[in-house]
PDB file with SEQRES, HELIX, SHEET and CRYST1 records, atoms N, CA, C and O in Angstrom:
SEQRES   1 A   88  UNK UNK UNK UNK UNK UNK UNK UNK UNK UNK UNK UNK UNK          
SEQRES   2 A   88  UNK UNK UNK UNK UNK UNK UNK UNK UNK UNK UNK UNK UNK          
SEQRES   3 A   88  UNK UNK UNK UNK UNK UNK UNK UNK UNK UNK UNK UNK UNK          
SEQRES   4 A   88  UNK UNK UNK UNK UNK UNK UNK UNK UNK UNK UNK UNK UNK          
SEQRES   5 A   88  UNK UNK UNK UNK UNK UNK UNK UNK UNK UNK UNK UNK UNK          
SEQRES   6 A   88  UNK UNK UNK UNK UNK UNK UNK UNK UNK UNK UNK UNK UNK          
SEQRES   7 A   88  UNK UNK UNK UNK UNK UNK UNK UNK UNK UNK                      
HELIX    1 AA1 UNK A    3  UNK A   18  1                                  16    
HELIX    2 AA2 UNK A   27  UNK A   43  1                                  17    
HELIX    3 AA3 UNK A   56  UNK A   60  1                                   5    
HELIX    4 AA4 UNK A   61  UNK A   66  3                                   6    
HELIX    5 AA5 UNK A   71  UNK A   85  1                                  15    
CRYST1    1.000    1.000    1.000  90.00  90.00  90.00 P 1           1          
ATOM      1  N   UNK A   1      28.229  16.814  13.786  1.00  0.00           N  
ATOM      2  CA  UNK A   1      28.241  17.656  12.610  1.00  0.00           C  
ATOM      3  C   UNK A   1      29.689  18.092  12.362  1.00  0.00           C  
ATOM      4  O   UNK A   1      30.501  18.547  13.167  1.00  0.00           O  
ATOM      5  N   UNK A   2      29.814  17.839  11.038  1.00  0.00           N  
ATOM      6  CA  UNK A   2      31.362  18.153  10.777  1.00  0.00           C  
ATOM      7  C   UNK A   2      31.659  19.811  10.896  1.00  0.00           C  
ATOM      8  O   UNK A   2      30.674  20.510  11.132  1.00  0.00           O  
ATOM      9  N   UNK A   3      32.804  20.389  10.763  1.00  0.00           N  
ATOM     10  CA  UNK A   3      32.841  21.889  10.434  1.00  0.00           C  
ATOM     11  C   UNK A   3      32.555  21.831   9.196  1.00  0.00           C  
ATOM     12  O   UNK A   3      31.806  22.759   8.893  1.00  0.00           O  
ATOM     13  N   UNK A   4      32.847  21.069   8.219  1.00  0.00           N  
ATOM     14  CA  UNK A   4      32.283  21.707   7.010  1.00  0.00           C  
ATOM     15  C   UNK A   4      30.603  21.945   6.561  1.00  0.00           C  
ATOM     16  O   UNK A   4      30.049  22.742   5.805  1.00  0.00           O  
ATOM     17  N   UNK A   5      30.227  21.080   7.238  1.00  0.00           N  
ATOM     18  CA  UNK A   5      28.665  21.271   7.910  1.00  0.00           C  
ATOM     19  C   UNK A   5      28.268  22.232   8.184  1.00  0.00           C  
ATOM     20  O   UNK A   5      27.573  22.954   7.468  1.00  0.00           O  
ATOM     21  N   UNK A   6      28.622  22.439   9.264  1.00  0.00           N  
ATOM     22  CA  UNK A   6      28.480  23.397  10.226  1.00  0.00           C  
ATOM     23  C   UNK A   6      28.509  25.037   9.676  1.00  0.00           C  
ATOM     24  O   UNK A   6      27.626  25.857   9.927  1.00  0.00           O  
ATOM     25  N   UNK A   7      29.807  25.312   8.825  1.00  0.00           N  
ATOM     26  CA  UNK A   7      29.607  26.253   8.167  1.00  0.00           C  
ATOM     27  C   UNK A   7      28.534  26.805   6.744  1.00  0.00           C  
ATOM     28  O   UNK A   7      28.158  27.854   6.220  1.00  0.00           O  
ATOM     29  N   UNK A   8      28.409  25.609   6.618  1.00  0.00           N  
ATOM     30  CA  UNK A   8      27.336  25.561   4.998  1.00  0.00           C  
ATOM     31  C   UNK A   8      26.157  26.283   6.072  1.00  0.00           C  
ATOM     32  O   UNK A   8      25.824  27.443   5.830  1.00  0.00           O  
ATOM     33  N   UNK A   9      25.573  25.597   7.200  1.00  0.00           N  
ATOM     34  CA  UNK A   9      24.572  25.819   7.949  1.00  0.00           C  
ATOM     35  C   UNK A   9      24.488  27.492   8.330  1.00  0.00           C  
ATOM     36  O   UNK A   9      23.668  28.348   7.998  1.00  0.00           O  
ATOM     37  N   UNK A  10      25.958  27.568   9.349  1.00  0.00           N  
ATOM     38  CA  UNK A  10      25.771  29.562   9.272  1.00  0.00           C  
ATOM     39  C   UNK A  10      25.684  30.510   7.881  1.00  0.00           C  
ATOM     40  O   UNK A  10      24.931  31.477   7.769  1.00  0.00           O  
ATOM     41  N   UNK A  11      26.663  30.001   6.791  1.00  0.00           N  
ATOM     42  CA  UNK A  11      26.113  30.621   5.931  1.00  0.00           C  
ATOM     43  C   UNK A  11      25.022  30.589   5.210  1.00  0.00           C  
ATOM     44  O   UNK A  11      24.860  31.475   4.371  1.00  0.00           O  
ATOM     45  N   UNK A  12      24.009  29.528   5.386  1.00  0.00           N  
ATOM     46  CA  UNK A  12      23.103  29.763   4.657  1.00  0.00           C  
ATOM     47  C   UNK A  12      21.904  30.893   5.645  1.00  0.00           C  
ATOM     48  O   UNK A  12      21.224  31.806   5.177  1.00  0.00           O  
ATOM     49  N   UNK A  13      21.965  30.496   6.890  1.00  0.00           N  
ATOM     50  CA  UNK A  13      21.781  31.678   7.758  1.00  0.00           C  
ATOM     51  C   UNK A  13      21.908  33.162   8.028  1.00  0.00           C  
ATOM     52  O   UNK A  13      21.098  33.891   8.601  1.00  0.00           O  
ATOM     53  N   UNK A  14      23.168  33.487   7.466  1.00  0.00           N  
ATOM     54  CA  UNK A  14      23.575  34.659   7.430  1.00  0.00           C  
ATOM     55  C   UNK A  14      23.015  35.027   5.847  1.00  0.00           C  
ATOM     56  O   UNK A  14      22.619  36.169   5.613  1.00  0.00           O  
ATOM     57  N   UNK A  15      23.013  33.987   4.798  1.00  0.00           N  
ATOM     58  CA  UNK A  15      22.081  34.631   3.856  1.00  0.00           C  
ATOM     59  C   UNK A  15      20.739  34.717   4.318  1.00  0.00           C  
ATOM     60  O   UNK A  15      20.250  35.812   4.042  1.00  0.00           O  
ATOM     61  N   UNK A  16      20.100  34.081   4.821  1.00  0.00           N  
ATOM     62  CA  UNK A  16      18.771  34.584   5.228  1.00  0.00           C  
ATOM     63  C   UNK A  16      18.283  35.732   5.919  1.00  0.00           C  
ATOM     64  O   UNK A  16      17.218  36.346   5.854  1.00  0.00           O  
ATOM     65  N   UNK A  17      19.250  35.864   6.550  1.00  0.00           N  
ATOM     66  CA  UNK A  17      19.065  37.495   7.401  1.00  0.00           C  
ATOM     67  C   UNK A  17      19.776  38.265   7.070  1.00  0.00           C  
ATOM     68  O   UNK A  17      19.788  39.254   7.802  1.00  0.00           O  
ATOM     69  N   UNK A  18      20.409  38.287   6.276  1.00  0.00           N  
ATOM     70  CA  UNK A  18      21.088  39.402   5.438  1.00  0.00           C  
ATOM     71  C   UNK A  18      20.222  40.823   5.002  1.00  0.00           C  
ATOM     72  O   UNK A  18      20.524  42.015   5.053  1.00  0.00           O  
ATOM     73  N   UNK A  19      19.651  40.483   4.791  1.00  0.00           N  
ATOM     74  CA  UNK A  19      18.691  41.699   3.902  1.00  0.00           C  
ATOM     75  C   UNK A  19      17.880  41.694   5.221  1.00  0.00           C  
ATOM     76  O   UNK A  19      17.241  42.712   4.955  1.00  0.00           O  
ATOM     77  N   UNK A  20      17.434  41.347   6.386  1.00  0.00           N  
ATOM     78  CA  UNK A  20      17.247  41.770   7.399  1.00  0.00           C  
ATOM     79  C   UNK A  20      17.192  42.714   8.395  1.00  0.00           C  
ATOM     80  O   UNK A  20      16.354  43.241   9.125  1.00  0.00           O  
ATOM     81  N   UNK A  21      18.937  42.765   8.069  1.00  0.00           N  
ATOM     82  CA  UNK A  21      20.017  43.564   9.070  1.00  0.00           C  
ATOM     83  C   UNK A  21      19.479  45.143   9.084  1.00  0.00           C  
ATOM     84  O   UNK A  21      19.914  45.691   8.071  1.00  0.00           O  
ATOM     85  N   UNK A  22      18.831  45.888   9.735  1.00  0.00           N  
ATOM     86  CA  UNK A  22      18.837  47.182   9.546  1.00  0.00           C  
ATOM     87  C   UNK A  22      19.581  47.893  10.974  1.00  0.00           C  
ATOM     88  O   UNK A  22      20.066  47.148  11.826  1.00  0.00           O  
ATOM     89  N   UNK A  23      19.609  49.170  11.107  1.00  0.00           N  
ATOM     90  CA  UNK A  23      20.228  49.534  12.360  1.00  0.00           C  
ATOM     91  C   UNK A  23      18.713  49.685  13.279  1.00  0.00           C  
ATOM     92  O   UNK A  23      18.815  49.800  14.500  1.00  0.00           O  
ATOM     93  N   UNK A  24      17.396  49.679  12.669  1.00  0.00           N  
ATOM     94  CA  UNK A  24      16.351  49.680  13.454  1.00  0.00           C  
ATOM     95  C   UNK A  24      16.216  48.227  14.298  1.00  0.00           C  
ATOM     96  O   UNK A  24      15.811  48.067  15.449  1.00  0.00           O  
ATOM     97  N   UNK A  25      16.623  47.373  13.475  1.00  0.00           N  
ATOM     98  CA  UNK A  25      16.695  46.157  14.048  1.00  0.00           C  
ATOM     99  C   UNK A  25      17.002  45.426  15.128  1.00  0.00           C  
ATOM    100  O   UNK A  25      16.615  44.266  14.989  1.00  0.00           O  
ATOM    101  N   UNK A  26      17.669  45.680  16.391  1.00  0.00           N  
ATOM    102  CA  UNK A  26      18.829  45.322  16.745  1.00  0.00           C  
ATOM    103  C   UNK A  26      18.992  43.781  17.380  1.00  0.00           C  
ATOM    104  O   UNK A  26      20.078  43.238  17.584  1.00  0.00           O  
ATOM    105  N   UNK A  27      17.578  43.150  17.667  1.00  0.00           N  
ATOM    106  CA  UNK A  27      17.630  41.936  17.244  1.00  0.00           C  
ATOM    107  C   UNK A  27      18.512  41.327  16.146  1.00  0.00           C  
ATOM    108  O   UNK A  27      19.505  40.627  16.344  1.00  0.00           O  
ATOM    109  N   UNK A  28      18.082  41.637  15.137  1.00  0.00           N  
ATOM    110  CA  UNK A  28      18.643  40.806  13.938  1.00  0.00           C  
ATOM    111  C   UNK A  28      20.084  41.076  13.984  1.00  0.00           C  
ATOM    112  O   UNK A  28      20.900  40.154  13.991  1.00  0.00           O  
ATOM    113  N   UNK A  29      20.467  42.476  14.019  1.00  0.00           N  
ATOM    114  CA  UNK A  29      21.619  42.312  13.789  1.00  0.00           C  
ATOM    115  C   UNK A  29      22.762  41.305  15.262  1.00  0.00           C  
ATOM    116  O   UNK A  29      23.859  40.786  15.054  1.00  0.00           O  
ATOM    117  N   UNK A  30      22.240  41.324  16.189  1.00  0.00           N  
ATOM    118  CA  UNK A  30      22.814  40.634  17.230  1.00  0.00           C  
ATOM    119  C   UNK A  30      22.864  39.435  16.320  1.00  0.00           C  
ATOM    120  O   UNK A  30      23.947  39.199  15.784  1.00  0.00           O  
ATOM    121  N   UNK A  31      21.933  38.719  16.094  1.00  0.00           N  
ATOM    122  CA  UNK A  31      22.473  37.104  15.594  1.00  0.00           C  
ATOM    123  C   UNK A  31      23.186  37.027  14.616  1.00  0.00           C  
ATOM    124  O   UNK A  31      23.906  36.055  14.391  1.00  0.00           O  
ATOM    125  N   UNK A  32      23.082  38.209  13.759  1.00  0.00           N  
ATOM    126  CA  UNK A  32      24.124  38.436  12.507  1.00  0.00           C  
ATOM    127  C   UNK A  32      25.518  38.672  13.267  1.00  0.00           C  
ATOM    128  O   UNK A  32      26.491  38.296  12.614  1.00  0.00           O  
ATOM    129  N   UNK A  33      25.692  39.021  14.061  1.00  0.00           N  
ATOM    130  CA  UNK A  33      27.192  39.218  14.786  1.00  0.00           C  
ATOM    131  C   UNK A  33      27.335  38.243  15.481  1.00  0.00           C  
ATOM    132  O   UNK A  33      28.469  37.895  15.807  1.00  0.00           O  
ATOM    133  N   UNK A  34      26.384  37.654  15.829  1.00  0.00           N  
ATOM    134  CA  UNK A  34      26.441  36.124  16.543  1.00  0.00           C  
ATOM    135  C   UNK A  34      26.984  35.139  15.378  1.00  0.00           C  
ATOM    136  O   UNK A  34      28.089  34.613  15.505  1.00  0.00           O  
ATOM    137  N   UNK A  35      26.284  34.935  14.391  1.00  0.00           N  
ATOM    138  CA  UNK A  35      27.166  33.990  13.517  1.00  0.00           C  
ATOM    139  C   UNK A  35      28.068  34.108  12.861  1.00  0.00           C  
ATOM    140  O   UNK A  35      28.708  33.156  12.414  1.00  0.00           O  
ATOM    141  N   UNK A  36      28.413  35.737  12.583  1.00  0.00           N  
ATOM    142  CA  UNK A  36      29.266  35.587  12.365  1.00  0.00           C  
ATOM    143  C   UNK A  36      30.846  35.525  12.820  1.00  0.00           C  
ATOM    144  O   UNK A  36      31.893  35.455  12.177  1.00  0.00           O  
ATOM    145  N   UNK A  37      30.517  35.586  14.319  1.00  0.00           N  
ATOM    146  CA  UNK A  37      31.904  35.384  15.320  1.00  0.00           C  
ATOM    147  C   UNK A  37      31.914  33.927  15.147  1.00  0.00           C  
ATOM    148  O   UNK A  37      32.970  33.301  15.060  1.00  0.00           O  
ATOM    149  N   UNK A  38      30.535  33.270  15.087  1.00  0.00           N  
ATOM    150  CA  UNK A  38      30.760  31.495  15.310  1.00  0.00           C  
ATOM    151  C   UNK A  38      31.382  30.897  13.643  1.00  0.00           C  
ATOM    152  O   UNK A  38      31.942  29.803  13.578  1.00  0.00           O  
ATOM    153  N   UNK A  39      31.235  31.561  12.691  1.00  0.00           N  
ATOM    154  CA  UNK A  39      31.642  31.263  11.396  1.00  0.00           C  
ATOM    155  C   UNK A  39      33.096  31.608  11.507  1.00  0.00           C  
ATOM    156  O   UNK A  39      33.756  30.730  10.951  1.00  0.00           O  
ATOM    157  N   UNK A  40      33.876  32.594  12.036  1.00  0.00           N  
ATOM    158  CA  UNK A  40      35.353  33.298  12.383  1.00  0.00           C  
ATOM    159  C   UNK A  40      35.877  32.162  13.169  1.00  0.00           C  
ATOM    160  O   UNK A  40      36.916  31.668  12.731  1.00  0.00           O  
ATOM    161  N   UNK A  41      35.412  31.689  14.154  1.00  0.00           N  
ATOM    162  CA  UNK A  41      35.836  30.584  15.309  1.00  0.00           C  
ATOM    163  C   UNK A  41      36.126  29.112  14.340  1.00  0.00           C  
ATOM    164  O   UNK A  41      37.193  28.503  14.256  1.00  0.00           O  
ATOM    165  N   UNK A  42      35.099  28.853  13.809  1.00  0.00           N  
ATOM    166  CA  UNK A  42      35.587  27.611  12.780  1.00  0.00           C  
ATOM    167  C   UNK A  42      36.421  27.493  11.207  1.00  0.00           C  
ATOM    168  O   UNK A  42      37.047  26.582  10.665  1.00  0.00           O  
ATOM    169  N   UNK A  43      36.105  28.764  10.849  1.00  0.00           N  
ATOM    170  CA  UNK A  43      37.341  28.856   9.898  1.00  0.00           C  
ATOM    171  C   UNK A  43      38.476  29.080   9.527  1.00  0.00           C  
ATOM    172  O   UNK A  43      39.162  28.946   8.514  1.00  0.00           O  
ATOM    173  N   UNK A  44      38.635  29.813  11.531  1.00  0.00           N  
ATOM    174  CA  UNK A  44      40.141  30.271  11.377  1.00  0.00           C  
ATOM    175  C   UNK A  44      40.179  32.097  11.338  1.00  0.00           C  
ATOM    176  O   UNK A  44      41.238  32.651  11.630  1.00  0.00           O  
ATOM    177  N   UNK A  45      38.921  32.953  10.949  1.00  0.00           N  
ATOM    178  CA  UNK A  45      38.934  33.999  10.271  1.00  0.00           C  
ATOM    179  C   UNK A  45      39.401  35.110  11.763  1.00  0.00           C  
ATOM    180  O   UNK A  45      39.203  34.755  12.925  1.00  0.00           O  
ATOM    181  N   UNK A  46      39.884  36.140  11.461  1.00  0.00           N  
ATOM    182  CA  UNK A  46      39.814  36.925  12.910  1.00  0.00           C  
ATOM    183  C   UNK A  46      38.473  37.674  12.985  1.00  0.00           C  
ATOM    184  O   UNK A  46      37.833  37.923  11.963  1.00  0.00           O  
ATOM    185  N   UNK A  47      38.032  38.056  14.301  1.00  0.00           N  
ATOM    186  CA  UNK A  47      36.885  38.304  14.804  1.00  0.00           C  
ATOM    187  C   UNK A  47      37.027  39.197  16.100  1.00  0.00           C  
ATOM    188  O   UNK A  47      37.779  39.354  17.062  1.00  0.00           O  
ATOM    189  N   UNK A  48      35.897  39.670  15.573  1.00  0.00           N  
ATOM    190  CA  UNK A  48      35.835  40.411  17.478  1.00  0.00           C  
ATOM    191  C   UNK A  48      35.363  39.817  18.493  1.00  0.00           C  
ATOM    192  O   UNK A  48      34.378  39.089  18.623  1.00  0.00           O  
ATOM    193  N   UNK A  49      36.388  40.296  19.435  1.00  0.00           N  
ATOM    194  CA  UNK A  49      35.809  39.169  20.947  1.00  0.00           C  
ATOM    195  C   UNK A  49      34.644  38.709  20.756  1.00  0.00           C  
ATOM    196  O   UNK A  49      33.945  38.852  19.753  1.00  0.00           O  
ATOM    197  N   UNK A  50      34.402  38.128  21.745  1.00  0.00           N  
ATOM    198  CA  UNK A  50      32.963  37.178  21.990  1.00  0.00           C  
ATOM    199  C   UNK A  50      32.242  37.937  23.016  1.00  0.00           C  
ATOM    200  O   UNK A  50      32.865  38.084  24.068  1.00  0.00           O  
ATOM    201  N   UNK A  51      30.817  38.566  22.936  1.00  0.00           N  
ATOM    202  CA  UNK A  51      30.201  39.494  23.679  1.00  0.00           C  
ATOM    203  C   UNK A  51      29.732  38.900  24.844  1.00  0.00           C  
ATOM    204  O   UNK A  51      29.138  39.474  25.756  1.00  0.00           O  
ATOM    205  N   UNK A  52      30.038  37.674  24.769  1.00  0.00           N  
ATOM    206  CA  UNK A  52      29.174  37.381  25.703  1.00  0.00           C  
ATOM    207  C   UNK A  52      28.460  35.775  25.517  1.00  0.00           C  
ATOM    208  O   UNK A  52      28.856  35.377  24.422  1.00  0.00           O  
ATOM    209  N   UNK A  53      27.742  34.918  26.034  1.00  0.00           N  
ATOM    210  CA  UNK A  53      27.063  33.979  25.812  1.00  0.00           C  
ATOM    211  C   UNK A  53      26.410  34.185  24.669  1.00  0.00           C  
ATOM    212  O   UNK A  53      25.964  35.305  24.422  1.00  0.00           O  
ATOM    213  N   UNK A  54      26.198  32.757  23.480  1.00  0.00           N  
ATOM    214  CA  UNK A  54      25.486  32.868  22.721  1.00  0.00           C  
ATOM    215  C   UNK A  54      23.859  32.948  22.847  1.00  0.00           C  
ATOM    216  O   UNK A  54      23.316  32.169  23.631  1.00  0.00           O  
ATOM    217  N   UNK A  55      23.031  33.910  22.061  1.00  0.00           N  
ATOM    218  CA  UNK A  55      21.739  34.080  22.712  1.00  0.00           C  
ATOM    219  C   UNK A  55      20.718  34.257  21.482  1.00  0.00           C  
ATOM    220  O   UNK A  55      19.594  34.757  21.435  1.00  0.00           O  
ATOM    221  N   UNK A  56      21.482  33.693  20.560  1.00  0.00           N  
ATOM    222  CA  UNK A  56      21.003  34.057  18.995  1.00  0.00           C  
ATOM    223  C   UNK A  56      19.972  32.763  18.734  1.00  0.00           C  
ATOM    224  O   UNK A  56      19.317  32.683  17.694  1.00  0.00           O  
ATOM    225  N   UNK A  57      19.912  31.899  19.651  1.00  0.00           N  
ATOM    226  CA  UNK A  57      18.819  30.762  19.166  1.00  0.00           C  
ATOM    227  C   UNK A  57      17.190  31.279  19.874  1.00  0.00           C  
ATOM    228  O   UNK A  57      16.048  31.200  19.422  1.00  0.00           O  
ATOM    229  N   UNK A  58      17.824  31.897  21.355  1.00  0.00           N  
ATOM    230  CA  UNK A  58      16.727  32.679  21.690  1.00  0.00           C  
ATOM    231  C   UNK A  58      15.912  33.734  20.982  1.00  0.00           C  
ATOM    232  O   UNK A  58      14.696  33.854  20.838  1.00  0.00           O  
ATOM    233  N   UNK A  59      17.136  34.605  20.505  1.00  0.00           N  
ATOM    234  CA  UNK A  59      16.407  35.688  19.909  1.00  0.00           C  
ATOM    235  C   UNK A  59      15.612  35.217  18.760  1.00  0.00           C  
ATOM    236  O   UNK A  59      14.422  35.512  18.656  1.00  0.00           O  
ATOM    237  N   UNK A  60      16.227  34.506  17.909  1.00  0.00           N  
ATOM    238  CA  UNK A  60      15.969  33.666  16.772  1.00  0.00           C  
ATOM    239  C   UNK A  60      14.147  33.369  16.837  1.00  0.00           C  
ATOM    240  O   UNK A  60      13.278  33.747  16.052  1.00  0.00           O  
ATOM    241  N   UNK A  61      14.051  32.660  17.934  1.00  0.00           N  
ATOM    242  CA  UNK A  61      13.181  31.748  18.177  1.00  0.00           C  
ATOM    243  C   UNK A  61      11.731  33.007  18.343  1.00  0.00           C  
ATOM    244  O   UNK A  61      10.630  33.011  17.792  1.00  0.00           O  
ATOM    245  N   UNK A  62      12.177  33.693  19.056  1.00  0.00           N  
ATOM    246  CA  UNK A  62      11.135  34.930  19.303  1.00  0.00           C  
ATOM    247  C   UNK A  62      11.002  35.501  18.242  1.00  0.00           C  
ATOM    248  O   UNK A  62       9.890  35.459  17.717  1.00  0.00           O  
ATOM    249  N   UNK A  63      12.035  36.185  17.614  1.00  0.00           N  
ATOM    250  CA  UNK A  63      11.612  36.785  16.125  1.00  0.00           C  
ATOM    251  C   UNK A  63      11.250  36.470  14.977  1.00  0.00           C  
ATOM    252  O   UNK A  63      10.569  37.187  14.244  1.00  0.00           O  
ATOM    253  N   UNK A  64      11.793  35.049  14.630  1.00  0.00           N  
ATOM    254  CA  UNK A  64      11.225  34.431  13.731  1.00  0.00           C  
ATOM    255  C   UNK A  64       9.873  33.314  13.688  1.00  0.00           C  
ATOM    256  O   UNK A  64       9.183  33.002  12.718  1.00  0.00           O  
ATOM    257  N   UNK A  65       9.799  32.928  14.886  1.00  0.00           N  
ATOM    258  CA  UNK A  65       8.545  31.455  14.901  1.00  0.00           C  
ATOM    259  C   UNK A  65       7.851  32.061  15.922  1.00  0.00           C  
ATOM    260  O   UNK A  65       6.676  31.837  15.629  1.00  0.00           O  
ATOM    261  N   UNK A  66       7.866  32.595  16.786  1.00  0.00           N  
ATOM    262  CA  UNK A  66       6.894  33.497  18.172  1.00  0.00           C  
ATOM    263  C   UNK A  66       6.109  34.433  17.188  1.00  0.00           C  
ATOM    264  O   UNK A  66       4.927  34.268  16.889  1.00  0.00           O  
ATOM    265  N   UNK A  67       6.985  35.516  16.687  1.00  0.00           N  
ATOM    266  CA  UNK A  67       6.499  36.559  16.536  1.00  0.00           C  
ATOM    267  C   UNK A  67       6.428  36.779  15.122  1.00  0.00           C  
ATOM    268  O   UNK A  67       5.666  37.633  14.670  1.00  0.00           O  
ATOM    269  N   UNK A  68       7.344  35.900  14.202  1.00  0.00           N  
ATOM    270  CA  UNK A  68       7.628  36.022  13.208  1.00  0.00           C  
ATOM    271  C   UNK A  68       6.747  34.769  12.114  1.00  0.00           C  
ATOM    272  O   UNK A  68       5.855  34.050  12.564  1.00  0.00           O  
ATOM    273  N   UNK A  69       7.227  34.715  10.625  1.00  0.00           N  
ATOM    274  CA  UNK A  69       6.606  33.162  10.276  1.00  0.00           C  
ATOM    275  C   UNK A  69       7.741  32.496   9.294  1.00  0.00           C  
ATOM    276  O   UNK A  69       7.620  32.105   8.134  1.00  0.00           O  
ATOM    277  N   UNK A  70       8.653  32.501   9.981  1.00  0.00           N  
ATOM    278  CA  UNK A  70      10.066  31.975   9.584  1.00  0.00           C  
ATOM    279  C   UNK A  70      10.556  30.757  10.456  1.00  0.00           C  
ATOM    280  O   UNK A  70      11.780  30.654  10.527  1.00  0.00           O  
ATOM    281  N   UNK A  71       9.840  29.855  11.105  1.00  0.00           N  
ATOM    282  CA  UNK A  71      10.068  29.109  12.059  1.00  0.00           C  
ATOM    283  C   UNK A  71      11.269  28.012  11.494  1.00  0.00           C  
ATOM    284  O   UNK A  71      12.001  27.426  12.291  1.00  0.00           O  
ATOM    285  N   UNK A  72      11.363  27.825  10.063  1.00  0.00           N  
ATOM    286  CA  UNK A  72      12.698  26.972   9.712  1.00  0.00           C  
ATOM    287  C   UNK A  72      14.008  27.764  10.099  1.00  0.00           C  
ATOM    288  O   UNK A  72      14.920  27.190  10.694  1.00  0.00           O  
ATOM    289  N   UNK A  73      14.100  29.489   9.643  1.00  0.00           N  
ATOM    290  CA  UNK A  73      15.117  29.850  10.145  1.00  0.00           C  
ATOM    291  C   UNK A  73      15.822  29.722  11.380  1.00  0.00           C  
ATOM    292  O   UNK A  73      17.018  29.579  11.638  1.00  0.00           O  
ATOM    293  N   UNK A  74      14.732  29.814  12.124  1.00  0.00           N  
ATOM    294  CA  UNK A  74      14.517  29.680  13.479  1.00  0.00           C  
ATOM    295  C   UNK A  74      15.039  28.164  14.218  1.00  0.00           C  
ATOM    296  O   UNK A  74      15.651  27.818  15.228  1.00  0.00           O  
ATOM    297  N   UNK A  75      14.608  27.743  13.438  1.00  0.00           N  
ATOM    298  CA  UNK A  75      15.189  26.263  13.952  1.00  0.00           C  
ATOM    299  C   UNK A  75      16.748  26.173  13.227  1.00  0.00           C  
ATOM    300  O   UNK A  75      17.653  25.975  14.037  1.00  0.00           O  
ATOM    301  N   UNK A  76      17.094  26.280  11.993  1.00  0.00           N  
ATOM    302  CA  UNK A  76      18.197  26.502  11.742  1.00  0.00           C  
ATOM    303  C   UNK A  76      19.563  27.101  12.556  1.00  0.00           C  
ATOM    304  O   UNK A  76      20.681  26.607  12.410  1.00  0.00           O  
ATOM    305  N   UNK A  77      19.216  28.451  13.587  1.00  0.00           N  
ATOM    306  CA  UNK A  77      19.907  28.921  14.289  1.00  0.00           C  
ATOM    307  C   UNK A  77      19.952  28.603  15.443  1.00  0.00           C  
ATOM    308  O   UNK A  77      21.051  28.768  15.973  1.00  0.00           O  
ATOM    309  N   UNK A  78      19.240  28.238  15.995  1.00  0.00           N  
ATOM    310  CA  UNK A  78      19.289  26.913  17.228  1.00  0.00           C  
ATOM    311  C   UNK A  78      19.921  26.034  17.008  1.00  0.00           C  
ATOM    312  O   UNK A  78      20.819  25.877  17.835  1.00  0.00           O  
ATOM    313  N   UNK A  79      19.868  25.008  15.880  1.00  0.00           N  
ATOM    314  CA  UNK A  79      20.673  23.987  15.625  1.00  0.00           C  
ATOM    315  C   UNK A  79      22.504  24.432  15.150  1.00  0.00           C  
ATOM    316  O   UNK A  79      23.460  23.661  15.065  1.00  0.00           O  
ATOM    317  N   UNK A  80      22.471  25.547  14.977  1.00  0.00           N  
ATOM    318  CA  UNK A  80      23.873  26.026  14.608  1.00  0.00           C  
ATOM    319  C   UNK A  80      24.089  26.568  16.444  1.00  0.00           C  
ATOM    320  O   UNK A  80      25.039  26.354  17.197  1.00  0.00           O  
ATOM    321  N   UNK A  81      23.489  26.912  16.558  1.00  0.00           N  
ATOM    322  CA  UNK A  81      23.767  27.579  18.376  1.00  0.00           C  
ATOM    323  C   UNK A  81      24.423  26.088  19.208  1.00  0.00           C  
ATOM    324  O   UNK A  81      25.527  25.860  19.702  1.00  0.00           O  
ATOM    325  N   UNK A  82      23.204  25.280  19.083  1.00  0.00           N  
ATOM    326  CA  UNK A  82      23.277  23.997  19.900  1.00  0.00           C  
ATOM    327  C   UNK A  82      25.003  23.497  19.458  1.00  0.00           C  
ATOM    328  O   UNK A  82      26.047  23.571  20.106  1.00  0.00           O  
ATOM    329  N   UNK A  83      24.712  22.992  18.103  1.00  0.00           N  
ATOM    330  CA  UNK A  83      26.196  22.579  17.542  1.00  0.00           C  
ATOM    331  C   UNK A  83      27.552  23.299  17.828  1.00  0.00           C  
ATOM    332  O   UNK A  83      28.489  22.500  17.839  1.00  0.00           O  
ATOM    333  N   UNK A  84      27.855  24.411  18.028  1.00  0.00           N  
ATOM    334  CA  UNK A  84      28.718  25.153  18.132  1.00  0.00           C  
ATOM    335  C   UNK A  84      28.857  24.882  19.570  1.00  0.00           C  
ATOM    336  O   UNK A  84      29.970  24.563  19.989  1.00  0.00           O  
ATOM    337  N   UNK A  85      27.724  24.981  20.483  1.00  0.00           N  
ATOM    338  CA  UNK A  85      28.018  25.065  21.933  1.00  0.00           C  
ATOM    339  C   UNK A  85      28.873  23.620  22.557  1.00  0.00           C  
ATOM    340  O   UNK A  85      29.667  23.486  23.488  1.00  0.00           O  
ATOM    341  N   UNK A  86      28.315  22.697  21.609  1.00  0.00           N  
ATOM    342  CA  UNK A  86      29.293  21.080  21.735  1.00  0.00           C  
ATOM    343  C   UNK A  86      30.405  21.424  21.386  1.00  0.00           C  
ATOM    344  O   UNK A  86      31.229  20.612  21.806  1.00  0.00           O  
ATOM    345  N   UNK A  87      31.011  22.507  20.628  1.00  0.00           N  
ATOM    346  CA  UNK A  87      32.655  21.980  20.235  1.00  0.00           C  
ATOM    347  C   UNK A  87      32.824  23.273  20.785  1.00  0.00           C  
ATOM    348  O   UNK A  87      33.345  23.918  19.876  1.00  0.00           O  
ATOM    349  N   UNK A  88      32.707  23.849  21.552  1.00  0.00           N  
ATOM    350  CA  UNK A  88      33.452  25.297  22.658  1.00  0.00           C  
ATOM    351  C   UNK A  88      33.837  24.544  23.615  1.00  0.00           C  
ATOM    352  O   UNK A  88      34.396  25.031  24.598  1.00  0.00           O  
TER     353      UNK A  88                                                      
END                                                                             
């Protein structure tokens, strides 16, 4: 997957959970800070450190297709997780 790929993919992600994001949330907002450090890393943008291992395909996966009925998003952020983890 190219970066220009790659980014079409987080942003269409980060639009999906956008209107998500609450401070009750704190799931959501983790993967929202998750992509968007991985969107900063490929475009060049500055960012705040890296918290830690990426864990946003997990959370993803539980909140949206486990528990949730968003299972494309869900797969979407896995496949941006997976991809990103090949070019680190």
């Amino acid at each position: 997957m190219t970066n220009t790929e790659l980014l079409l993919k987080i942003n269409a992600a980060l639009s999906a959970i956008g209107p998500l994001v609450t401070p009750e949330w704190q799931n959501i907002q983790s993967i929202h800070r998750q992509l968007t450090w991985c969107r900063a890393q490929i475009s060049g943008e500055s960012s705040e450190p890296k918290q830690g291992p990426l864990t946003m395909g997990l959370i993803a996966t539980r909140e949206f297709d486990m528990w949730g009925d968003n299972p494309e998003l869900a797969a979407l952020i896995n496949q941006i997780q997976r991809a990103f983890e090949g070019i680190e």
